[in-house]
N, C-alpha and C positions, 0 to 999 in steps of 0.2 A: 129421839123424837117419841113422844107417850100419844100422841094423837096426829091423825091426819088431816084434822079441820084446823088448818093453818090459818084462816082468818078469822076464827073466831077465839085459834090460842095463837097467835104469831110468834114463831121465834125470838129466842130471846140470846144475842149475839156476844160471845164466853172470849173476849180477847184480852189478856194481861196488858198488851203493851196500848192499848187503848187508857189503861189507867197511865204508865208511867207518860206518854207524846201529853197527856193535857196538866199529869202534875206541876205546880206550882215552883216548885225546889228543881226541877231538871230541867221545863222550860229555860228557868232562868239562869243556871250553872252553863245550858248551851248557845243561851243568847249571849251571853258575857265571853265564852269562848270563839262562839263563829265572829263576835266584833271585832276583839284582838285580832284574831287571825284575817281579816278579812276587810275590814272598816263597818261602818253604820249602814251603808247602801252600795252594795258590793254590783258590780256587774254580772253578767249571764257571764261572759267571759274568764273575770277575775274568778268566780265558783270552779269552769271547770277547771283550768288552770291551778287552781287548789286543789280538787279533787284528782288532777292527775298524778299532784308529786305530792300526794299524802303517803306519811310514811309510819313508822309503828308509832312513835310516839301521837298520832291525830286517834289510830286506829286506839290505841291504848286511851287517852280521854274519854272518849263518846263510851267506853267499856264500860270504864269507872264510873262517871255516873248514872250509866244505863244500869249497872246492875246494882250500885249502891242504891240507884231507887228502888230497884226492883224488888231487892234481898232486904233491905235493911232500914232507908231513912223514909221511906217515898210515902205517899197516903197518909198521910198524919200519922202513919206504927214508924215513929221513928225508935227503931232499937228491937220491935216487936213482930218483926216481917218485913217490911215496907209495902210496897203493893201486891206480893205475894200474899202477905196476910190476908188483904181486904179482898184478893179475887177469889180465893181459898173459901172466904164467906161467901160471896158473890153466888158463887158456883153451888154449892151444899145447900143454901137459900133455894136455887133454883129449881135444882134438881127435886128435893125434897117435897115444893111446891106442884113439884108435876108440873112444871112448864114443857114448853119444846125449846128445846135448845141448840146454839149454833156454836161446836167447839172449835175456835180456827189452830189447825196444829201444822207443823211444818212437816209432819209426816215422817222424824227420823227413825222412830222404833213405835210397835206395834202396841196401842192404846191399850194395855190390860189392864193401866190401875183408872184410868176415866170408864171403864164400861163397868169394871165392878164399882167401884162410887155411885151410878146412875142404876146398876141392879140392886145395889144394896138396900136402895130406897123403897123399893118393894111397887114401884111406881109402873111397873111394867113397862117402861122403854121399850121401844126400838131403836135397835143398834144402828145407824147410817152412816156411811163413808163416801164422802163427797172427793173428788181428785180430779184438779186441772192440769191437764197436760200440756207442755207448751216447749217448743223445741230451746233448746241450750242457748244456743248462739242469738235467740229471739230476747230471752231473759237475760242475758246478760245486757244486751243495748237496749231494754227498758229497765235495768235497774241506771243505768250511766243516766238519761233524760232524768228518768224519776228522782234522784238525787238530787240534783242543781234545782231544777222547778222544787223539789221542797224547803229545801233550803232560803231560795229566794223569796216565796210565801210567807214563810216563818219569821223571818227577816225585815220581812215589809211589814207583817203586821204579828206581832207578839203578843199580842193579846186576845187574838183572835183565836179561839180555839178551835175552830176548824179547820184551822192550818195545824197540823202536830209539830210539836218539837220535833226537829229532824235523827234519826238513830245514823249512823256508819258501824256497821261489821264490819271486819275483817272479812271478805271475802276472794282473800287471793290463792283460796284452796276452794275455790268454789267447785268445782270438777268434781273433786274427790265429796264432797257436803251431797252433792245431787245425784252422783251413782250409790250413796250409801244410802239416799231417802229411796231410791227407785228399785232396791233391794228390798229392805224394808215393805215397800207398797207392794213389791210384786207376792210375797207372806200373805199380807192383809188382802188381796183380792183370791188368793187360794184358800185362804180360811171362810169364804163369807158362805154362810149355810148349813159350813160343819158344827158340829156339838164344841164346847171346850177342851182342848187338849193340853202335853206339855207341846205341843207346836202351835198352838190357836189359843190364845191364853186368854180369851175375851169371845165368847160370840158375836160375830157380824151378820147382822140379817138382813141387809140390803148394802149395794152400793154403785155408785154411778159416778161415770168417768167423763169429763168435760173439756172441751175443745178449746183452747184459753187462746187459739187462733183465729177464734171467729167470735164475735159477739153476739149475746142470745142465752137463753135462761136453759135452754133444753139441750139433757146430758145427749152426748154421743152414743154411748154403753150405759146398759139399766141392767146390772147384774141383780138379780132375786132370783130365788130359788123354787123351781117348780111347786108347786100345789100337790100332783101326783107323780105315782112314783113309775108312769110309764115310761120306756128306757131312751127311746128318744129323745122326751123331755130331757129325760136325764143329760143325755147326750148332748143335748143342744145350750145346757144349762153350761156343761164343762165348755164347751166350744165359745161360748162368750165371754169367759175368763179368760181361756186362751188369748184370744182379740184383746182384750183388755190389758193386758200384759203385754201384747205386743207394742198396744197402744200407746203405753206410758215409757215401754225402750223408746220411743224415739226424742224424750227429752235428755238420752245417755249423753254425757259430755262430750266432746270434740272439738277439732282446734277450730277458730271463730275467725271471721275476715278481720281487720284490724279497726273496720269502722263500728263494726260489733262488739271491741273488746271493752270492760270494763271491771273495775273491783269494786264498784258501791252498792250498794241498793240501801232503801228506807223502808 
């Protein structure tokens, strides 16, 4: 973020797969495939029932051309990027421009070459780390609903680009994906405030932890760093990372009731 006057600079929202869900070439590689497999107008039923005995080779398709567009054919850089290329621009355009910017990341490893990008620019950034928290067993049975209603969207109207082409990951290692992103985050909320280190590879100067169990705009936890250096402050600065760390353990993996279970998401 380089300024605080969000309505008069509003964010400006940095999501790759936002290019590949409206591309023209994978739309249509996934309408062609979800028909085979599926027919022309599929039921809620006949999806999940697909979605339950999908096996590597489904998870293997939706791969392939997710990342062939992404890497290589997608955006009109066929051979040149694909939408990699064009977000690559995207981003560097913005940054450069001194906008405020919304990077959505999944949080697997700690941001060092996005915050140096955005310092390089000479643009004065502020560094923000946004993180919704939301129990395991919550995310897995709103990726299972969220799947079938995209699909069925999609399906119904193909042209419609506000429906996204639908993605499937592999996610029957999900477990292990979300205790190694909550590692990760638990790093990036002990870095926010300190200088750059080899542990802090990025300055973080704010960051604020949100309740993805409740709806509502306003974080739970507002981690910034004191103004002065009385020790209290201090103290009370360290003690709401603490909180905030605790906060985010409770999305750690664990075994799910059965009506919870699922391996999709979009």
């Amino acid at each position: 973020m380089r300024t605080n006057q969000l309505t008069v600079n509003p964010p400006q929202m940095l999501l790759i797969d936002d290019l590949v869900e409206k591309d023209a070439g994978y739309r249509k590689n996934i309408l062609e495939y979800l028909t085979q497999q599926l027919g022309s107008a599929p039921t809620k039923a006949a999806v999940d029932q697909w979605l339950a005995s999908a096996d590597q080779a489904v998870y293997d398709t939706f791969a392939k051309n997710y990342f062939g567009c992404r890497r290589d054919w997608g955006c009109n850089r066929n051979g040149t990027g694909g939408c990699s290329a064009l977000f690559d621009e995207i981003v560097e355009h913005s940054l450069t421009a001194g906008k405020n910017v919304i990077w959505e990341q999944t949080g697997k490893k700690y941001p060092t070459d996005d915050i140096a990008q955005a310092v390089a620019t000479g643009q004065n950034y502020t560094i923000v780390v946004g993180v919704n928290a939301l129990d395991f067993c919550d995310l897995k049975q709103r990726n299972a609903k969220r799947a079938t209603s995209s699909i069925m969207k999609f399906m119904n109207e193909p042209e419609n680009l506000d429906h996204p082409a639908p993605r499937l990951p592999d996610l029957r290692e999900l477990n292990k994906m979300v205790d190694n992103i909550i590692g990760s985050l638990t790093k990036i909320i002990d870095c926010v405030g300190k200088p750059q280190s080899e542990i802090c590879t990025g300055k973080i100067d704010e960051l604020y932890v949100f309740d993805n169990e409740h709806f509502g705009f306003l974080p739970s936890l507002k981690i910034i760093p004191p103004t002065i250096t009385d020790p209290s402050a201090l103290s009370a600065f360290e003690e709401l990372k603490k909180q905030a760390i605790k906060m985010i353990g409770f999305m750690k993996s664990r075994n799910c009731p059965t009506s919870a279970a699922s391996e999709f998401i979009i």
